[in-house]
N, C-alpha and C positions, 0 to 999 in steps of 0.2 A: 429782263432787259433785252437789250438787240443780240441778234446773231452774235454771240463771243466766244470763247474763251473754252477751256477746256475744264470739263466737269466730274471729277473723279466723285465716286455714292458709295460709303461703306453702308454696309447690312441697315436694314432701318431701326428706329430705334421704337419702344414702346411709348406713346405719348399720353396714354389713359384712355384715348376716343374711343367710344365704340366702331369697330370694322365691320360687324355681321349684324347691325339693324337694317332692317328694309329702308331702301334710300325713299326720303322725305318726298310728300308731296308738294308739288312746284307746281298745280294747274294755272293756268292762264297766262297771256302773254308775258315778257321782259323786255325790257327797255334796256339796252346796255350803251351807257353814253362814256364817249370818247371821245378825245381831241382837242376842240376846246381854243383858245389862242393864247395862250401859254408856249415859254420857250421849251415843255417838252411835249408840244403837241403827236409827235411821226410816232413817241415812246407809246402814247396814250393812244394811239390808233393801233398798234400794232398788241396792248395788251385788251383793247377792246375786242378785236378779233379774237383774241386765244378764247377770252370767257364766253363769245357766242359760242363758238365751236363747243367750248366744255359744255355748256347748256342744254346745244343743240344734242349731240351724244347721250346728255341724261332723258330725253325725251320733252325736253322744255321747250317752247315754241317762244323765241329769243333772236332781238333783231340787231343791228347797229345802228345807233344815230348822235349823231356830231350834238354840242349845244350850239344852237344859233336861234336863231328870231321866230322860229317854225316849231320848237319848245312846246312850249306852254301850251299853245292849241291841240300839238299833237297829245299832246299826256291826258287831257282836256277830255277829249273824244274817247278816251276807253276809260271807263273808273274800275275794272279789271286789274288794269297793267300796274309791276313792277317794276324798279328800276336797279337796274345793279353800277352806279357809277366808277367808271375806270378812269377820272379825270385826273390829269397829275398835274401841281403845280398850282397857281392860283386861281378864283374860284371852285375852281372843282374841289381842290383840299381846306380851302380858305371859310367854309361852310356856307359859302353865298348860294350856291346851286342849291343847297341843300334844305336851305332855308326856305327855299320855292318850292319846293318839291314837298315840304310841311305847309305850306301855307294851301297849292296843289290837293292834297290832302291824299298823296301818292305814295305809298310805303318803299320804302328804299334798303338795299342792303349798307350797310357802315356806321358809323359815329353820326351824333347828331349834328346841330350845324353847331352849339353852342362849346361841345367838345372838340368838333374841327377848329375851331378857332383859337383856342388855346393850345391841342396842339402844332399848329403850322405857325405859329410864334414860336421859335425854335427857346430863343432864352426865356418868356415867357413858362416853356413845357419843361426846359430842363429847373427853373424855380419850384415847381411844381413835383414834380418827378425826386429832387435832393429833398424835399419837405419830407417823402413819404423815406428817405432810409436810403436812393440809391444814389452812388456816387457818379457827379458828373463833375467832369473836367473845368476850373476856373477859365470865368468869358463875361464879356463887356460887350452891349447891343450897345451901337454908335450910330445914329442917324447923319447921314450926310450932309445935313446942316451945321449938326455940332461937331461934326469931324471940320467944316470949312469956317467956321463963328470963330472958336475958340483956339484957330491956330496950327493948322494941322504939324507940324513941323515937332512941338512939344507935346503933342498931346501923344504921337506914338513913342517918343522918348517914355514917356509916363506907364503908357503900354507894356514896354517890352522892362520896365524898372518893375512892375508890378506882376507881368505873365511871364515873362523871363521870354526865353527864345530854349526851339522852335515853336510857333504859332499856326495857327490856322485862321485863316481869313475865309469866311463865308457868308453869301447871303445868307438874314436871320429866316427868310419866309423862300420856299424854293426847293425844288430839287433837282437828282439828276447831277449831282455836282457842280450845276455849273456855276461860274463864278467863285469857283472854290481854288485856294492855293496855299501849301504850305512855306510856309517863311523860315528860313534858316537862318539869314541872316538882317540885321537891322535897315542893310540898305535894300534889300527886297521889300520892306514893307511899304512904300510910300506907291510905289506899282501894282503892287495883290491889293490895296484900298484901292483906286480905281479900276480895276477889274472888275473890283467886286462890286463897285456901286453903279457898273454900266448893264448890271442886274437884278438889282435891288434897291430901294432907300436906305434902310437897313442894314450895316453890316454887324455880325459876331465874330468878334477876335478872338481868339480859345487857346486857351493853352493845350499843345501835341503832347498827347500819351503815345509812347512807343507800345507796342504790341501787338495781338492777335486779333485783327477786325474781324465780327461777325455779327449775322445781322440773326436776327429771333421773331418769328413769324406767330402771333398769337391769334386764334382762331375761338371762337365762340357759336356755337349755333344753337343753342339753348341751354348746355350744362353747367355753364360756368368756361369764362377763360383758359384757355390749354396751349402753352408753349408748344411748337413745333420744335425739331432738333436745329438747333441754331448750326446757319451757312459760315462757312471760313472762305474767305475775301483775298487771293494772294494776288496784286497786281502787280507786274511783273517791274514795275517802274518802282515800286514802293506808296503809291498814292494813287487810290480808286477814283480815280476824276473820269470825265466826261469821256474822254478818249477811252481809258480802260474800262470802262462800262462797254460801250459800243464801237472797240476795235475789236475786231475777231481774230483769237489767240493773245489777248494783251492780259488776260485775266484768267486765272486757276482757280476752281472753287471743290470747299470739300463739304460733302454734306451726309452723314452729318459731319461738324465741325472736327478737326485734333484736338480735344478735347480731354481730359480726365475728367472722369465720372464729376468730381465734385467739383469741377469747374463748370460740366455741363450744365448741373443742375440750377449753378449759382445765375447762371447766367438769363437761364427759363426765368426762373424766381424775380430777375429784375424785370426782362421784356411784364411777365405779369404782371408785376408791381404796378410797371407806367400804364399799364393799358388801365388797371381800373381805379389807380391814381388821377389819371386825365380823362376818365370818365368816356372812354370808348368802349364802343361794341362791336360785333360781328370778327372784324379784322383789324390787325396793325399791325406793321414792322417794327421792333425797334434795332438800332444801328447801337452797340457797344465794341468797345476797344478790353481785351484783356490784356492789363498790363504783367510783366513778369516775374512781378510776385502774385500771378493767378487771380486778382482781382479788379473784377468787371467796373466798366467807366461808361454809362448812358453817357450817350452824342445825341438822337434826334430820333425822333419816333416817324412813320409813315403812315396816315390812316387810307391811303389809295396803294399800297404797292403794287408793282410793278405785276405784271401778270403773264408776258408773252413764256414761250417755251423754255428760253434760258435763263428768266428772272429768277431771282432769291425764294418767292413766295413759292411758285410750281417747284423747286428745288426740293425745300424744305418738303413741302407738301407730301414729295417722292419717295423723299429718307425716311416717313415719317408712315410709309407701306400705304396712303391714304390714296383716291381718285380724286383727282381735279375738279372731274364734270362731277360727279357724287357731290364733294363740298360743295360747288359752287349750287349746284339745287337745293344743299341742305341751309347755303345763307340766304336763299331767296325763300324758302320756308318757313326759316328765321321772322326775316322781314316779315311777310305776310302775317308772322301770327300775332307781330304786334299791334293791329289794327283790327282785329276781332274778337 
């Protein structure tokens, strides 16, 4: 994420990857798209840049470019190039880019588009995700119509009768926090629903697990899915929203996590569950809550995370004794070999 927060790294941990293979061939150009018009476009530019940079470092000839209307033409004219997308937020995670980019017949690094789409349905992925074993936190997707049809007045009565208090109020498709608010009390809710749908159509109301946020970076470049050491989340307010992402100093992160061994592990054990639960490849984040009896609570998965210098992903990456530019040419290696 942005310029933040203070970064403590204990020792790294072993993640099973091989460290001493000859890093992968990556010949011909990349495409690395960013930006996008999405409310977290500056995020998605500023992680667009980091993976040129790591690319350009691994010896990879890797460019930046925005999606707009110059697209399609451009990808057109080389049948070479690869794409590494760093779009955050809709289309870019919604699988619409993605699905051009298959139609294109342009090898891409990440989930497909038909995986993206189930996961950036946040309730959609967390149904999905509890089918295979892991637990997530009880939540109700409400569309802003049936929030306004059916009354809104009783229908959060209903809510807080059924999720109890504290809540969390969040757009269902989105990230970056925003639009996100925790609710303590019953007369907060009527205000965190508009917030939140001046972001979304879609809100999820979720019931607040108290605990230890950390987020689990799952990485794939041919052998099979491999947890990184999952990030610890301390914002200093108590709630990792928009500001404590991208206040500098608002946020404390431990990577790897304070963890006990068998909390660490449990925790790897879910992010990989959901990544090949929801049918991702290459990369994903997933976001869990360890509550304080040690047991881990899936919240939302990321198939674009964050990538600039102080994101969770390069975090993880660091604790995890791994190179940035290394991975990122061994997922453009990835991609490419699925297409020959």
């Amino acid at each position: 994420m942005s310029g933040t927060s203070d970064i403590s790294t204990s020792p790294s941990v072993d993640t099973g990857l091989a460290l001493d293979k000859p890093a992968a061939s990556a010949a011909g150009p990349v495409v690395v798209l960013a930006g996008g018009l999405s409310h977290e476009r500056e995020v998605s530019l500023r992680s667009g840049a980091r993976v040129v940079d790591a690319l350009v470092d691994a010896g990879v000839e890797a460019t930046l470019r925005d999606a707009d209307a110059g697209l399609v033409t451009a990808l057109g004219s080389d049948p070479a190039v690869t794409v590494f997308p760093v779009l955050h937020g809709a289309s870019g995670e919604d699988g619409a880019i993605r699905a051009v980019l298959d139609v294109l017949g342009v090898p891409y690094v990440g989930s497909g588009r038909d995986a993206c789409r189930v996961a950036f349905d946040k309730a959609i992925a967390k149904s999905v995700v509890a089918a295979a074993g892991v637990r997530t936190p009880e939540s109700l997707a409400l569309p802003s119509a049936t929030f306004r049809d059916l009354g809104a007045a009783a229908l959060l009565d209903a809510l807080v009768d059924r999720l109890g208090l504290p809540l969390v109020v969040k757009p269902n498709a989105g990230g970056s926090a925003l639009g996100v608010s925790v609710v303590t009390d019953r007369e907060q809710l009527p205000a965190a629903m508009v917030a939140g749908y001046s972001y979304a159509d879609v809100l999820l109301v979720e019931r607040f697990v108290a605990g230890t946020e950390v987020a689990v970076t799952v990485v794939d470049t041919g052998a099979g899915p491999t947890a990184l050491p999952a990030v610890e989340i301390v914002p200093d307010g108590g709630v990792y929203d928009y500001a404590a992402r991208y206040t500098a100093g608002r946020t404390e992160f431990f990577a790897p996590a304070r963890l006990d061994r068998e909390s660490a592990e449990v925790v790897a054990e879910c992010a990989v569950s959901a990544h090949r639960s929801l049918g991702l490849r290459d990369l994903s984040r997933s976001d869990l809550i360890v509550d304080e009896g040690g047991n881990p609570w899936f919240l939302e998965v990321n198939v674009s995370p964050g990538m600039t210098e102080t994101s969770l992903t390069p975090q993880a990456v660091r604790a995890a004794g791994l190179d940035l530019s290394r991975l990122c040419a061994d997922l453009i290696a990835a991609a490419r070999s699925r297409t020959t």
